[in-house]
C-alpha positions in Angstrom: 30.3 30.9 63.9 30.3 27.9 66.6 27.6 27.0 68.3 28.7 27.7 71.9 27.2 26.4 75.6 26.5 30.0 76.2 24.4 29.9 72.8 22.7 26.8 73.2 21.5 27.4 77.1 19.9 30.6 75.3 18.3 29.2 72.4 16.7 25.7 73.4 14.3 25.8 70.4 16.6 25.8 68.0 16.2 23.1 65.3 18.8 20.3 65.0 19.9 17.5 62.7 19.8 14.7 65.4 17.8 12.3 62.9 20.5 13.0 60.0 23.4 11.7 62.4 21.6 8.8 63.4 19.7 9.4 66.7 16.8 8.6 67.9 14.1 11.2 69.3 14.2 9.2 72.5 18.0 9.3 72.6 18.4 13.2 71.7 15.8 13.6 74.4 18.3 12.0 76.4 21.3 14.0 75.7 19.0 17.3 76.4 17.8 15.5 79.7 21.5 14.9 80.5 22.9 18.5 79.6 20.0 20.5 81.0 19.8 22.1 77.9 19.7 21.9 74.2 23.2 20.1 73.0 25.6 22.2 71.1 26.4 21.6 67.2 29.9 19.8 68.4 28.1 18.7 70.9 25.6 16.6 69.5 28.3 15.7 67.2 30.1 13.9 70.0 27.0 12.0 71.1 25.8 10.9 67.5 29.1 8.8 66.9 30.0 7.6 70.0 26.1 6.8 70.9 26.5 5.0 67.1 25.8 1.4 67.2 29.5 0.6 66.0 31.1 2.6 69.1 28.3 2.1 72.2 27.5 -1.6 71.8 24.1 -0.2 73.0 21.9 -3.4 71.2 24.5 -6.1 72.4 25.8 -4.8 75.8 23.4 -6.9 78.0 24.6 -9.6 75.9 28.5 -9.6 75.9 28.2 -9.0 79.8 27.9 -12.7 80.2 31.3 -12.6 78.7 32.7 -11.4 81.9 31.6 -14.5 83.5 34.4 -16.2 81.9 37.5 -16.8 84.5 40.9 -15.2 83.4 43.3 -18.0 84.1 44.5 -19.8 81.5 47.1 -22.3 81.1 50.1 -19.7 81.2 48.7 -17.3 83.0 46.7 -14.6 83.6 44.7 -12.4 81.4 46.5 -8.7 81.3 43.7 -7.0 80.0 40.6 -7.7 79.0 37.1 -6.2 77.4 36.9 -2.4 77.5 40.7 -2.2 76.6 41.4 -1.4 73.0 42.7 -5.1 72.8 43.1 -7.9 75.0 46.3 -9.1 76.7 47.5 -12.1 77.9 50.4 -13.7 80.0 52.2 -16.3 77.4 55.2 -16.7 79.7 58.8 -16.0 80.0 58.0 -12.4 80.9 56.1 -11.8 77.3 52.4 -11.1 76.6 50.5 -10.7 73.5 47.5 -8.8 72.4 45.2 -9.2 69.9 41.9 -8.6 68.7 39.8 -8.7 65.5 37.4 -6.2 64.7 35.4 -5.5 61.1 35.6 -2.8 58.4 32.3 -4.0 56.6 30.5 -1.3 55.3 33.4 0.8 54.6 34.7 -1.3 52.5 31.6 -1.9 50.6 31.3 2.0 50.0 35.0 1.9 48.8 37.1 -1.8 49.2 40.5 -0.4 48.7 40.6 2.3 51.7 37.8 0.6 53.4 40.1 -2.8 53.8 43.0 -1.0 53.6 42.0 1.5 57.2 40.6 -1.3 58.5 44.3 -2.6 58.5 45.2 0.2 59.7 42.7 0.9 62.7 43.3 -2.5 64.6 47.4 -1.9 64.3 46.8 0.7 66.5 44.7 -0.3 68.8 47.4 -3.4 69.4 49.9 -0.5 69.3 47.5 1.3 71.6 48.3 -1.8 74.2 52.1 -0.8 74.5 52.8 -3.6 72.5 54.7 -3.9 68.9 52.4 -5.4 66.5 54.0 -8.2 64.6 51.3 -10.0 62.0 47.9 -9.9 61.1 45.4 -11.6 59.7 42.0 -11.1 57.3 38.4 -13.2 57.5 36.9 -11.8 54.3 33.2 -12.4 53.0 31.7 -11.6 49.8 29.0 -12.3 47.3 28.8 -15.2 44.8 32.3 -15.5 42.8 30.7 -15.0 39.5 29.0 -11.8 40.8 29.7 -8.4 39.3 29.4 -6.6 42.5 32.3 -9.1 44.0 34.6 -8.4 41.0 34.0 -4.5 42.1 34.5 -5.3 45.5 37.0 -8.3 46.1 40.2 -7.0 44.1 39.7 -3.5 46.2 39.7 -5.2 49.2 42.7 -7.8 49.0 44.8 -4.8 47.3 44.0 -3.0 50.4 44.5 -5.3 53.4 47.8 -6.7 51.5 48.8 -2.9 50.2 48.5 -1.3 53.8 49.6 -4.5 55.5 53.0 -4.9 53.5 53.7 -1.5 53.7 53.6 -1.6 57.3 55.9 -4.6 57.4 53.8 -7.0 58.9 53.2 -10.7 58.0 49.3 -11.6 57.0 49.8 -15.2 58.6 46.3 -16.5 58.1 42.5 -15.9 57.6 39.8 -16.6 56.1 37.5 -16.2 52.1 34.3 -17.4 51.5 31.3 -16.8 49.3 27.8 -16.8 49.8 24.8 -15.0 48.0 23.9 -13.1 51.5 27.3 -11.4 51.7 25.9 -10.0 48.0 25.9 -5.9 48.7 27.1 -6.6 52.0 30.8 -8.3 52.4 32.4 -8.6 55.5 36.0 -7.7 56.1 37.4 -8.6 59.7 41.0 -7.5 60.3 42.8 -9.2 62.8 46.0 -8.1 64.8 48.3 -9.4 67.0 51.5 -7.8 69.0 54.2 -8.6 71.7 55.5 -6.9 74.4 56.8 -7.3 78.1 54.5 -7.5 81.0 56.3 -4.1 82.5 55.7 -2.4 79.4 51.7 -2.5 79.3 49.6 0.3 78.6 46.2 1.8 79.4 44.1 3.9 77.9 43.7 6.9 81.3 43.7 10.5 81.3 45.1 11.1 84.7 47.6 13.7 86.7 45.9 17.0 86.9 48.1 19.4 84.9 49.5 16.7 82.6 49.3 17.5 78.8 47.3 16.0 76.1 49.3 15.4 73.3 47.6 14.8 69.5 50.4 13.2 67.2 50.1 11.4 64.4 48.6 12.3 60.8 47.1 16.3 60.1 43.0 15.8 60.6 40.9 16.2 57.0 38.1 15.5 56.2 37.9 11.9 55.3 36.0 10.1 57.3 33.5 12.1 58.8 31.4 9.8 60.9 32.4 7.3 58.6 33.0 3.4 60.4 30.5 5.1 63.4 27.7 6.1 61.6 27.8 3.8 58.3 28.6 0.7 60.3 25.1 1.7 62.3 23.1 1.4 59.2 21.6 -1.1 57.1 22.0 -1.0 53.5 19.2 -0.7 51.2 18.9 -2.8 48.1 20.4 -0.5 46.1 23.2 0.7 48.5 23.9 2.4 51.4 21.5 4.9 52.5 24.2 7.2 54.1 27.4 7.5 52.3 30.2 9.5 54.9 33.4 9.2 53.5 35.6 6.4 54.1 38.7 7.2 56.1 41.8 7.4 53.3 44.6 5.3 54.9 48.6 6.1 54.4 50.7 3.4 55.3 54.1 4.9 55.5 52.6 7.3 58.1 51.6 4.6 60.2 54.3 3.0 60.0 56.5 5.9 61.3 53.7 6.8 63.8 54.5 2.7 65.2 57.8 3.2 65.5 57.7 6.7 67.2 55.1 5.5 69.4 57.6 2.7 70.8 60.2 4.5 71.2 58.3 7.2 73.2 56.9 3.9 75.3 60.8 2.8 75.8 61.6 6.7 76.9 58.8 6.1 79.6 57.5 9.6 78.8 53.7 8.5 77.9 51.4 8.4 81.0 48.1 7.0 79.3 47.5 6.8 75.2 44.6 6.0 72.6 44.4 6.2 69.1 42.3 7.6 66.9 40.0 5.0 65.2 36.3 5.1 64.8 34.4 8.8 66.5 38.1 9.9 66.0 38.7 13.1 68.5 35.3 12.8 70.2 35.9 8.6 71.0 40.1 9.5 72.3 39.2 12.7 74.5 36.0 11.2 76.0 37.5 7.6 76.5 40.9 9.0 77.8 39.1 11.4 80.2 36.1 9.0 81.2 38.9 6.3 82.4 41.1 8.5 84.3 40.2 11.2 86.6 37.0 12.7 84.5 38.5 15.9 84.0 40.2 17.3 80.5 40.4 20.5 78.9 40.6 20.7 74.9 41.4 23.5 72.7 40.0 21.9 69.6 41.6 25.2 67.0 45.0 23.8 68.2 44.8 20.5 65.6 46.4 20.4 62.8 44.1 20.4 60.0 44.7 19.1 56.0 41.4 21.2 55.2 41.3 24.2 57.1 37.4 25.0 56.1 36.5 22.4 58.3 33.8 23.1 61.1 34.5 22.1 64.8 31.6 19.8 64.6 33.0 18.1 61.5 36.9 18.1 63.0 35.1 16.0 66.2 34.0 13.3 63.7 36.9 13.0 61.1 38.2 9.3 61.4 41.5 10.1 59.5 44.1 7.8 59.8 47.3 7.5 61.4 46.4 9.7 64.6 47.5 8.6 68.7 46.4 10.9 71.4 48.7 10.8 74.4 49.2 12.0 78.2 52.5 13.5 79.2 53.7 15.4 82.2 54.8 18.5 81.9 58.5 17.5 82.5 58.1 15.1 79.9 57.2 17.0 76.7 60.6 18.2 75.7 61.7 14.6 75.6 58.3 13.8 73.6 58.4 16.2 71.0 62.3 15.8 70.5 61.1 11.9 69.7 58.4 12.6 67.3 60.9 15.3 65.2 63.2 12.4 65.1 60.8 10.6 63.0 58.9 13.0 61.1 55.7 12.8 63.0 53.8 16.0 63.8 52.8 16.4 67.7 50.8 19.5 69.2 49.7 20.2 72.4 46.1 21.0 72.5 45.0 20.2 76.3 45.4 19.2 79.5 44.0 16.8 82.3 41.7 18.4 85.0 40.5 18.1 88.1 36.6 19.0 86.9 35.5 15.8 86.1 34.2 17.5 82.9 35.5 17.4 79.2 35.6 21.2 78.1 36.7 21.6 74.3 36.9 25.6 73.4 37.2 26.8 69.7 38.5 30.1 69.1 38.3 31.3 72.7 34.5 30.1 73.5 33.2 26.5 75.1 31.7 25.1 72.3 31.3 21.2 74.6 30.7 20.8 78.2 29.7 17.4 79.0 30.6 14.7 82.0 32.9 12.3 79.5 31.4 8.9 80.9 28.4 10.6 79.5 29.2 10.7 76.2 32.0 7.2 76.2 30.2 4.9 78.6 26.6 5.6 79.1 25.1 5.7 76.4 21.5 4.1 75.4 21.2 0.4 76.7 18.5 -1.4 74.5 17.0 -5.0 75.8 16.3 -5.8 72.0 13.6 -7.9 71.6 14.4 -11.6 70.5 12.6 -14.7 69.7 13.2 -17.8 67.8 11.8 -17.1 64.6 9.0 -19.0 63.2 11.1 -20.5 59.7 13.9 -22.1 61.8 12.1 -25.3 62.9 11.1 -25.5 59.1 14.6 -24.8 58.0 15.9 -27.9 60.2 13.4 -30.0 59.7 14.7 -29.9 56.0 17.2 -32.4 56.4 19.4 -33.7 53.5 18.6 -37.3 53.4 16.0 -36.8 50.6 18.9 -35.3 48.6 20.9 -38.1 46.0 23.8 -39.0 46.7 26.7 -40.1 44.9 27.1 -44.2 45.0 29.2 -45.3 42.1 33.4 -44.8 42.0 32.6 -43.0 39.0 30.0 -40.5 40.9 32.6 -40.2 44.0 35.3 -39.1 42.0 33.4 -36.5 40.2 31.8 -35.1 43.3 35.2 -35.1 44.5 36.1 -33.0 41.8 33.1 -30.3 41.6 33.7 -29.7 45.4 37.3 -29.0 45.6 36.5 -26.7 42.2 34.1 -24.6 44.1 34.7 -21.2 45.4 34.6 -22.1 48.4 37.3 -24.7 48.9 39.2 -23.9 45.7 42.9 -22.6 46.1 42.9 -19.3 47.3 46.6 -18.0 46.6 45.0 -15.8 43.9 44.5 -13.7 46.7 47.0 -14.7 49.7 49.8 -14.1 47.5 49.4 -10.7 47.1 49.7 -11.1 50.9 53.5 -10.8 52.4 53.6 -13.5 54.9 57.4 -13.8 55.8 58.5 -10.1 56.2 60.2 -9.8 59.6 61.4 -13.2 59.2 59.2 -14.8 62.3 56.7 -16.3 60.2 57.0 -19.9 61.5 53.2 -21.1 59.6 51.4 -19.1 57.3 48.7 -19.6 54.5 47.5 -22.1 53.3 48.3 -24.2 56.8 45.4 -24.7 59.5 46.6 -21.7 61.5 49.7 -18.7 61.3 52.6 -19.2 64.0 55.0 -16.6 65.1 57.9 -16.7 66.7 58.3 -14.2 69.3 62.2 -15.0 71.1 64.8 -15.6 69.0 66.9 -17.5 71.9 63.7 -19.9 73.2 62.0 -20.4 70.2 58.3 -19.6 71.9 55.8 -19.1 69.9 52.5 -18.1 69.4 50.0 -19.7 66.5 46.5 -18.2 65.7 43.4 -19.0 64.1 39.9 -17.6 62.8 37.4 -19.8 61.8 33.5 -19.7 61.2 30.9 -21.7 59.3 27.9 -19.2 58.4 26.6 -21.9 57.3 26.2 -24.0 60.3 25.4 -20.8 62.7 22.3 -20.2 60.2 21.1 -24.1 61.0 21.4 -23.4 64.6 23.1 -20.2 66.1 24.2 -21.9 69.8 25.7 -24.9 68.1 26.9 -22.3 64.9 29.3 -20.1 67.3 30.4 -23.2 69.0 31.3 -25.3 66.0 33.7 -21.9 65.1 35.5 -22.2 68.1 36.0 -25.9 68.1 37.4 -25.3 65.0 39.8 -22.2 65.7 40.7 -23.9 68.7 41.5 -27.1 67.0 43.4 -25.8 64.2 45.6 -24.1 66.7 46.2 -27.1 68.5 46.9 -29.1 65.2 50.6 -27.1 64.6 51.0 -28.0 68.4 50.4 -24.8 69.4 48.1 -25.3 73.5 45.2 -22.9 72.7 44.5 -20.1 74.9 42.1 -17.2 74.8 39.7 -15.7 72.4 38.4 -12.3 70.3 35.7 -12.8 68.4 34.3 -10.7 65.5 30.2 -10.8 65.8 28.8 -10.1 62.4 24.9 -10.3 62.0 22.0 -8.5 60.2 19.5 -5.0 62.2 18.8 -6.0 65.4 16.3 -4.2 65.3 14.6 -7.9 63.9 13.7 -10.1 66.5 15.2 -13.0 64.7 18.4 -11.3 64.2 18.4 -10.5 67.9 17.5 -14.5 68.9 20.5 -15.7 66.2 23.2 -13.3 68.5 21.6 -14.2 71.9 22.0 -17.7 70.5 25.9 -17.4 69.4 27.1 -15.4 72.5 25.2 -18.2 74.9 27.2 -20.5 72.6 30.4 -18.6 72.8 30.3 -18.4 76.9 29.6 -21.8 77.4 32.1 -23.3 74.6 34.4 -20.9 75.9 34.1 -22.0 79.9 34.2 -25.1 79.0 37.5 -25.0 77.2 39.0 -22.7 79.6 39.6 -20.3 77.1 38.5 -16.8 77.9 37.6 -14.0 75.8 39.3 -11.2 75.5 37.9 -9.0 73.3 36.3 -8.1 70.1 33.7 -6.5 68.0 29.9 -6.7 67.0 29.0 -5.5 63.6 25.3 -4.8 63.1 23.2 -4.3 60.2 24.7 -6.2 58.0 22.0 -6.9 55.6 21.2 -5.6 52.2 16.8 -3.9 52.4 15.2 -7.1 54.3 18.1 -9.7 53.4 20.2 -10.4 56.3 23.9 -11.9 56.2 24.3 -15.7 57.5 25.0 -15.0 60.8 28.5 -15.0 61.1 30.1 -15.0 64.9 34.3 -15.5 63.2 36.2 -16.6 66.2 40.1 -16.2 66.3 41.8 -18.8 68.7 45.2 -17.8 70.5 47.6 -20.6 71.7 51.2 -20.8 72.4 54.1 -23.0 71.8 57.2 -23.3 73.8 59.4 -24.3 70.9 58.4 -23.5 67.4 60.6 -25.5 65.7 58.9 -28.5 66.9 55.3 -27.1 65.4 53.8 -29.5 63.2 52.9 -28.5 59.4 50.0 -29.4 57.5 50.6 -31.6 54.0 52.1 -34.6 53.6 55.9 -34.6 53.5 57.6 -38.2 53.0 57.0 -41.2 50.6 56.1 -44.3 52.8 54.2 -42.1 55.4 51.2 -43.7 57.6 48.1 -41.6 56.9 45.8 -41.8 60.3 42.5 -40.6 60.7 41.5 -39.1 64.2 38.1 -38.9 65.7 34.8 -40.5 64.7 32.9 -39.7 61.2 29.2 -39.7 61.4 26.5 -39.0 58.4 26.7 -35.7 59.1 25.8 -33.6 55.4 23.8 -30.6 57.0 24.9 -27.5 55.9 27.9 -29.2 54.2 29.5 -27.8 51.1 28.2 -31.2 49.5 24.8 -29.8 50.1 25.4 -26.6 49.2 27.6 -27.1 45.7 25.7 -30.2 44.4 22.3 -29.6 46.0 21.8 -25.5 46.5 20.8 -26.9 49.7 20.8 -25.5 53.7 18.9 -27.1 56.1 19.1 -29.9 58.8 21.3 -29.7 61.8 24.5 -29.0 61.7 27.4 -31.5 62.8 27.4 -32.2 66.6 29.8 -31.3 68.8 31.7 -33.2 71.9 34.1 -30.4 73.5 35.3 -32.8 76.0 36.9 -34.7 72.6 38.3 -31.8 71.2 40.2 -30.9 74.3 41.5 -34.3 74.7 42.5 -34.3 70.8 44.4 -31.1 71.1 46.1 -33.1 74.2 46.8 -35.8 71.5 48.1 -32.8 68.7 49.9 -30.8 71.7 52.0 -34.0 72.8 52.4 -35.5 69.1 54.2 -32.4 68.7 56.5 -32.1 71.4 57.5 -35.7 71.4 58.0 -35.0 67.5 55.7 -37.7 66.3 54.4 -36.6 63.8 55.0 -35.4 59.9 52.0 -33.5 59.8 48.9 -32.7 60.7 45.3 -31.0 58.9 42.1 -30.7 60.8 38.8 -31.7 58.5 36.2 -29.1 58.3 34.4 -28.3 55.1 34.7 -30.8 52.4 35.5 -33.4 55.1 37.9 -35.9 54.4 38.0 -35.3 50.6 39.0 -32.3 51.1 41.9 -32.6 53.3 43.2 -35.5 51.6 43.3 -33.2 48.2 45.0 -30.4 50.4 47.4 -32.5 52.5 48.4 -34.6 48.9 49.1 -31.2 46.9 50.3 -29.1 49.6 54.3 -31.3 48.6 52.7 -32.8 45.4 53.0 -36.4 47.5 50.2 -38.8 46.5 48.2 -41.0 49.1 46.9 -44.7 48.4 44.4 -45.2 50.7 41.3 -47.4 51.5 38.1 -46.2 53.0 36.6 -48.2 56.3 34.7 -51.2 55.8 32.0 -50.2 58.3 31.4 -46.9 56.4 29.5 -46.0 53.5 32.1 -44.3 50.8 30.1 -41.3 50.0 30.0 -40.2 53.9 33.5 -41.4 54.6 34.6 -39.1 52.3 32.2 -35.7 52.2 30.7 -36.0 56.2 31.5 -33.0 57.9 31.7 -34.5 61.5 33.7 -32.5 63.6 36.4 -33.0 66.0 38.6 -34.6 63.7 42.6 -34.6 61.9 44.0 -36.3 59.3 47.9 -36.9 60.2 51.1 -38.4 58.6 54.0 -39.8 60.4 56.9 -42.7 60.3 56.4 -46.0 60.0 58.3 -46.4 63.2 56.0 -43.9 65.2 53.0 -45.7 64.7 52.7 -47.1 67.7 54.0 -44.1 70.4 51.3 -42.2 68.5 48.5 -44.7 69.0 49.6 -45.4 72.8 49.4 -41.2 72.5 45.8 -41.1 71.0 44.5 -44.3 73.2 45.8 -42.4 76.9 43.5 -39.6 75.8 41.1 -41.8 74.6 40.7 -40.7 70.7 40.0 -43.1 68.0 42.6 -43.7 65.4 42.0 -45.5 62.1 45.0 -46.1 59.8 43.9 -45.2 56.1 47.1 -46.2 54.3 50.7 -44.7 52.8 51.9 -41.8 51.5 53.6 -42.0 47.7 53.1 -41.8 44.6 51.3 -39.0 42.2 48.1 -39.8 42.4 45.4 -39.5 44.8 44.2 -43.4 45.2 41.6 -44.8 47.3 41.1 -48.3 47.0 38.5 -49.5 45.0 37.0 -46.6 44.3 39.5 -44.0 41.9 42.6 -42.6 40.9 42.7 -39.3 40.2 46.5 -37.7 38.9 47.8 -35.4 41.5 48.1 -32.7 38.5 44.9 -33.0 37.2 43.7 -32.0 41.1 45.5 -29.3 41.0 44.5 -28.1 37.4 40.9 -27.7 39.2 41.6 -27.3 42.5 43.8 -23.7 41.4 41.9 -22.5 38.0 38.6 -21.7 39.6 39.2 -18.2 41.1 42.2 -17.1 38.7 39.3 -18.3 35.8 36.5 -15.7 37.9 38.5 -12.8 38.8 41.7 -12.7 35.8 40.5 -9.9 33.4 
C-alpha cells in the first residue's frame, strides 16, 4: 500500500530512508518543518531528487547569481530567455532565434558509457526542443583518463558509440567539440553534451502550468524503471576509489522514439494547441509537475496511476523518480485535446491525460484514489537548501605557481625542435582525433557549413540569406588548475575567438561547470574563482550567459578532476558562404601570424608531454585584444580576405602550422622571427593569437585591416610544397606528419 498524507500526519515516528536518497538530517528536518508533518514515501521521493545537488544548484546558487549581473543586449539583439529556462534564447536577427545550452552526463556515463552518453544526447535535445525550437546539431566536450588506460578503453568506445549512435539516429549533425586526457579524469570522465536549435521569435516557449481547468498532458515514451534517481542522485555523489558508492540505473535511451516525439512536438507547437511544456530529464515526473506548477499559477492536480508504465510492479515513489527517456509533459486547454491527441496518433506517440491546472497553489498527486503528495510546488522546485560553502585558497596553490617551468630543458638544436615537434603533435592530446569524430555524422540535414576538425561548427539556418550561426566549446583544465579566475577566462577567450576566426561575430554564452565535492574548501575557492572569471570576461566582452550546468563531485575518493569550467561561444554570421575555413588551401599563399608570442610554457602541452610538468602561471590574457582581433577575423571575412584562418592554443604555433599544412596536404616554408628564440616561437602558448593564409594580392587590405584595429601582423612565409619547412631549422615530409600525427589513438584504442 502507499504511503498517504492521511498516513503520514498519523504516524510521525515512522522511520525513513532520507539518508539512503541523499539528504541531509538538517534538510529532511526541513522538509518535516515545511509540511508540518512527517513527508510521505512519494513524498520524500520528490524532495530527495529535486533537493539533489544535480537539480537544486543548492552549493553554487549564491555563486551563479552574479551571472544575472550580466546585461542582455548583444550585438543583434536581445536575450529571449535566459537562466532558469531549460535553455537560453537569443535574438540572431531576421525574425530567428536560437537556443542552446550544454549540460553534463558525467557519472552516468562512467556507470555505463554507452546509455550514459548516449541519454545525455538525448536529455539536452529536449530541453532545446523544450524552448519551441527545432534542434538542428550538437556538439560533445569529452574527458577521460590517460589513453593507455584500461578503464578509458572500457569507458571511451561506450561513450563515442553513444553520443554518435543516439545523435545520428536523431538526424542531427555533431558539428564540433571537444577530447582530451588527463590522469584526474581517471574513474571520473566527463561528458558534456551540447545542443543547439532554431526557431521564430513568435514561436517561443515556456515552461508554465497556467489556466485553471487546463489539462496536463504526459506524452512521450511508457515510464520503467530505468533510471531511478539516476543523473539526480548519482551526479550528487562522489566516487570512491573503487567506484561509485551508489549505483541507480542509468536512464536507457531510444532514439527513434525521440526522434518521433521531436517531430510530434513541432507539429503540436505549429497547431498552437500547447499552452506551457517541459520534458522529462533528470527528477523525471517530480522535476516536470513541480517546475510546470511552481512557474505558473502554483496549483496542479496529478493522478500519478494514470501513467503509462513498461513495468507495472513499480511503486508510486519509484514512478516519481524514473528518468526514462523520451518523455514531454504538456498543458492544453480543454478545447484543445482532441486536436492534441489526433497529433500524437499521427506519429505513434503515446499521450494520456493524467491532470489538471488548479487554482490551489498546491501540487496534489493521488494514487489509486488517496493523496499520496501535498506539497506548495516552489517548495519542492525552487527552494530548496541554499549552502554558503566554505571556500578558501588552498594552501598548495602558491607552491604549485611558484613552480615555474624555466628550470625545465628545453629543446635548442634543429635536431631537438623537430623531434619535440614530433612527440607533441603524437600525444593524446593533440593527435588526430577522427578515430572518434568520424563515427560522428556531421553533414546530415545538409546545413553543416564547418564541422570537425575546424576551430568551431557553423550552421546555416535560412536557405534564402545564408545566415548563420558558428559555435564553439573550449577549456584548458590545465590552465584553470594554475589559476582558476585566469583558467575560466582563458576558455572563453578561446571559444570566443575560434568563433570569430570562421567570421562568425560572437555572441552569448552556456557554460558547463565541472569541478570536484564542494564540500572541500579548495574545490569551493577553484569555482568562486572561475564564475568571478566567467562574469567579468563575459561583461567585458559583452557576451552574456545564458545558461548552463554545474556538475559536482567529480572526483574519484580524495582526487579531484582539474577544474574544468568548458565554455561554448555562440556567434552569428550574416552570410555563411563567406565564413572562413581553417587549413591552408592554395600554393603561393602568404602565411601571417597575428598577435604577440611571449615565453609563455606554463601549463603547456610542452610541459606536460616532455616534462610531466604543471605549475607556473598560465598564459596572460588582454580581452581588449581579443575583441579587436575578432574585429580583424569578422571583417577579413566579409571583405573575403582571407584563405583561411586557425587560432593557436595548445601546442602553439607548431601545432597549427602541422594542422593548417595537413588539413589540404599543402606544405608551408617558413622562417621563424629573428627577435625570437625558436623553441618559444614555436611551442609558447600565448594567447590571443591566429595563424592565417591569404593572396598575394590581399596582403596589404589585410594589414591596413589588422593595423586600424591595432593587431600585430608578422609575415612568416608561403604556402607550397609537401613538406613542413622552417628555415634553418627542419624539414619534415608532410606524410611523415601525418603518419604520427593520425596513428597515435587508432594504435591505443584498435583491438
Amino acid at each position: 500500500m502507499a504511503d498517504t498524507v492521511e498516513q503520514a500526519a498519523k504516524t510521525p515516528e515512522q522511520s525513513q530512508p532520507w539518508r539512503e536518497l541523499g539528504l541531509k538530517e538538517d534538510e529532511y528536518s526541513r522538509i518535516r518543518e515545511i509540511l508540518g508533518r512527517r513527508p510521505t514515501g512519494s513524498e520524500l521521493a520528490m524532495y530527495s531528487v529535486m533537493w539533489s545537488e544535480h537539480c537544486s544548484y543548492k552549493s553554487s546558487k549564491v555563486h551563479l547569481r552574479r551571472f544575472g549581473e550580466l546585461p542582455a543586449e548583444t550585438r543583434t539583439g536581445k536575450l529571449l530567455a535566459g537562466i532558469g529556462e531549460n535553455a537560453g534564447v537569443i535574438d540572431i536577427g531576421q525574425g530567428y532565434a536560437v537556443t542552446f545550452k550544454i549540460e553534463s552526463h558525467n557519472h552516468p556515463s562512467y556507470v555505463e558509457p554507452y546509455q550514459g552518453a548516449a541519454t545525455g544526447v538525448g536529455g539536452i535535445v529536449r530541453d532545446i526542443l523544450a524552448m519551441g525550437a527545432r534542434p538542428i546539431g550538437v556538439m560533445d566536450a569529452l574527458r577521460f583518463g590517460p589513453l593507455d588506460a584500461a578503464d578509458t578503453h572500457r569507458v571511451l568506445p561506450g561513450v563515442v558509440a553513444g553520443v554518435g549512435g543516439y545523435g545520428n539516429c536523431l538526424g542531427l549533425p555533431n558539428i564540433g567539440g571537444e577530447v582530451v586526457f588527463d590522469k584526474s579524469y581517471l574513474g571520473n570522465p566527463l561528458v558534456n553534451a551540447l545542443c543547439i536549435g532554431v526557431l521564430k521569435h513568435e514561436d517561443l516557449q515556456l515552461g508554465r502550468a497556467t489556466g485553471t481547468g487546463n489539462k496536463v498532458i504526459l506524452y512521450g515514451a511508457a515510464t520503467g524503471g530505468d533510471g531511478i534517481g539516476g543523473a539526480s542522485v548519482l551526479a550528487s555523489e562522489t566516487f570512491d576509489a573503487d567506484g561509485p558508492a551508489k549505483r541507480p540505473s542509468v536512464q536507457v535511451g531510444d532514439p527513434f522514439q525521440e526522434k518521433l516525439l521531436i517531430e510530434c512536438t513541432l507539429e503540436l507547437f505549429a497547431a498552437g494547441v500547447i499552452n506551457g511544456i517541459s520534458d522529462l530529464g533528470a527528477a523525471g515526473l517530480s522535476c516536470a509537475t513541480a517546475e510546470l506548477a511552481s512557474s505558473g499559477d502554483g496549483g496542479m492536480h496529478v493522478i500519478l496511476d494514470r501513467v503509462p508504465l513498461r513495468d507495472h510492479t513499480l511503486s508510486p515513489e519509484e514512478i516519481l523518480m524514473s528518468e526514462s527517456q523520451e518523455r514531454m509533459m504538456a498543458v492544453v486547454e480543454p478545447q484543445h485535446l482532441d486536436q492534441f491527441f489526433e497529433i500524437c496518433r499521427k506519429w505513434d506517440v503515446l499521450a494520456t491525460e493524467v491532470g489538471e491546472v488548479t487554482d490551489t497553489g498546491r501540487l496534489i498527486i493521488d494514487w489509486h484514489g488517496e493523496t499520496i503528495v501535498d506539497v506548495e510546488p516552489r517548495t519542492v522546485a525552487a527552494e530548496g537548501p541554499v549552502y554558503e560553502r566554505p571556500y578558501a585558497r588552498p594552501t598548495w596553490q602558491d607552491g604549485v605557481q611558484v613552480d615555474g617551468v624555466d628550470d625545465l630543458e628545453r629543446a635548442a638544436s634543429a635536431d631537438e625542435l623537430q623531434e619535440t615537434l614530433i612527440k607533441i603533435i603524437s600525444s593524446p592530446n593533440l593527435a588526430d582525433k577522427s578515430w572518434i569524430t568520424d563515427q560522428y555524422d556531421r553533414y546530415v540535414r545538409g546545413n553543416s557549413v564547418l564541422a570537425q576538425p575546424e576551430d568551431s561548427g557553423m550552421l546555416r539556418i535560412d536557405e534564402d540569406t545564408n545566415l548563420g550561426v558558428a559555435l564553439a566549446t573550449d577549456c584548458n583544465g590545465r590552465f584553470s588548475y594554475l589559476d582558476p579566475y585566469a583558467g575560466a577566462q582563458l576558455a572563453l577567450a578561446e571559444a570566443y575567438r575560434n568563433v570569430a576566426v570562421t567570421g562568425a561575430s560572437p555572441l552569448a554564452v552556456s557554460d558547463c561547470l565541472n569541478f570536484g565535492s564542494p564540500e572541500d574548501p579548495a574545490v569551493m575557492w577553484q569555482f568562486e574563482r572561475a564564475i568571478a572569471g566567467l562574469v567579468d570576461g563575459c561583461r567585458t566582452l559583452g557576451t552574456p550567459v545564458t545558461g548552463g550546468n554545474v556538475s559536482f563531485y567529480n572526483q574519484t575518493g580524495e582526487q579531484a578532476i582539474l577544474p574544468t569550467p568548458v565554455v561554448g561561444v555562440l556567434g552569428v554570421i550574416d552570410d555563411v558562404t563567406r565564413r572562413t575555413p581553417a587549413g591552408f588551401r592554395a600554393a603561393g599563399d602568404v602565411i601571417m601570424l597575428l598577435g604577440d608570442t611571449r615565453d609563455e610554457l606554463a601549463g603547456s602541452v610542452w610541459a606536460d608531454v616532455v616534462h610531466d610538468h604543471l605549475g607556473g602561471l598560465p598564459p596572460q590574457l588582454d580581452l581588449d585584444h581579443e575583441q579587436r582581433l575578432a574585429e580583424v577575423l569578422i571583417s577579413g571575412a566579409r571583405q573575403q580576405l582571407l584563405s583561411s584562418a586557425h587560432d593557436l592554443s595548445e601546442g602553439g604555433l607548431a601545432q597549427a602550422l602541422v594542422e593548417c599544412s595537413l588539413r589540404h596536404h599543402r606544405g608551408a616554408e617558413l622562417s621563424l622571427p629573428d627577435d625570437q628564440d625558436p623553441f618559444v616561437a614555436l611551442f609558447s602558448e600565448s594567447t590571443g593569437r591566429v595563424l592565417v593564409s591569404l593572396p598575394p594580392e590581399q596582403r596589404d587590405a589585410f594589414t591596413a585591416v589588422c593595423a586600424q584595429h591595432g593587431v600585430s601582423v608578422r609575415e612568416l612565409g608561403l604556402v607550397g610544397g609537401d613538406a613542413l619547412s622552417i628555415a634553418g631549422q627542419f624539414s619534415v615530409d608532410l606524410t611523415e606528419l601525418a603518419d604520427r600525427w593520425r596513428q597515435t589513438i587508432p594504435a591505443a584504442l584498435d583491438h
